[in-house]
C-alpha atoms as one frame of an Amber mdcrd trajectory, in Angstrom:
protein
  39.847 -24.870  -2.263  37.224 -27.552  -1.970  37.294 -29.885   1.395  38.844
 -33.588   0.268  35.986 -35.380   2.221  32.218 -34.875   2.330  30.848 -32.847
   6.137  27.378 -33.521   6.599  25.662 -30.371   6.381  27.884 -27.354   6.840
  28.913 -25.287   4.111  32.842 -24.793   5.649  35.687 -27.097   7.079  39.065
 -26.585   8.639  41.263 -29.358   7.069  45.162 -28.767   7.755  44.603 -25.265
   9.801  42.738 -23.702   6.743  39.116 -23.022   5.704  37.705 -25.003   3.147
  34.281 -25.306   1.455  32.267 -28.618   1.013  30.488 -30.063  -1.748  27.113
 -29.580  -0.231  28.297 -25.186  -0.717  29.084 -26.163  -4.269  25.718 -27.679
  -5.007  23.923 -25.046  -2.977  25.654 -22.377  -5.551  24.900 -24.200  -8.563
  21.201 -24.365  -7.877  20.799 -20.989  -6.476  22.404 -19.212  -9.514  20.012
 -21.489 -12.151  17.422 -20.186 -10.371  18.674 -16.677 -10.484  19.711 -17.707
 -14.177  16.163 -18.750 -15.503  14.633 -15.914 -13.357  15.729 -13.419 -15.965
  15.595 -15.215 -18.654  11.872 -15.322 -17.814  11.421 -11.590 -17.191  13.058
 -10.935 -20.353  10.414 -13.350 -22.182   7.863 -11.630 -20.407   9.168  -8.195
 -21.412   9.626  -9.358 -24.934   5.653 -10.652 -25.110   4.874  -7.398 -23.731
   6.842  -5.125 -26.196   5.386  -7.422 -28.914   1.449  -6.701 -27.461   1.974
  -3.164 -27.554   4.050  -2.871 -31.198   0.987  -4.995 -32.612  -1.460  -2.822
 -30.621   0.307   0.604 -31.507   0.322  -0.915 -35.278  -3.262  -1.641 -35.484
  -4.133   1.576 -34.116  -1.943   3.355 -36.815  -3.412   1.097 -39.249  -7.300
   2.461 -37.807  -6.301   6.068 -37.914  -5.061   6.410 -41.281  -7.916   4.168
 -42.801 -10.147   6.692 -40.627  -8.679  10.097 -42.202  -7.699   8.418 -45.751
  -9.875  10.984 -48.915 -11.562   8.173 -49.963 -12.711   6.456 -46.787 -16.197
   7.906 -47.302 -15.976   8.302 -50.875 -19.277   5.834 -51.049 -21.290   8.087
 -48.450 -20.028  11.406 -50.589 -21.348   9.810 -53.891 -24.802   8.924 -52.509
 -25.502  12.077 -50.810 -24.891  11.984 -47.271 -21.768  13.389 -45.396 -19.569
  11.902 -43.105
């Protein structure tokens, strides 16, 4: 249960023979878990750029290899004369 005053800087007071937290502990856990909060969110962006760079990499290289091996890549250096 939350203290009914504010207690410059500490974190815990004993009101009525119990332990009670402050305001300043509240606003400490706020802040720390929206920094924990947009921590992953940016390491999931990051991860998601990533996976994008290497679908789009994988894809172009796909896209080279099969334009490499396709019959009639070199069906213009076959008709003049001169082999691949």
């Amino acid at each position: 249960m939350a203290s009914s005053g504010y207690s410059t800087g500490r974190f815990f007071v004993r009101e009525e023979d119990r332990i009670r937290v402050t305001q300043l502990l509240v606003v400490l856990l706020v802040v720390a878990s929206s920094h924990v909060v947009f921590a992953l969110d940016s390491i999931r962006a990051r991860l998601g750029i990533l996976a994008v760079l290497v679908c789009l990499h994988a894809t172009s290289q796909a896209v080279l290899m099969r334009a490499h091996h396709h019959p009639f890549a070199h069906a213009h250096l076959q008709v003049s004369g001169h082999q691949p």
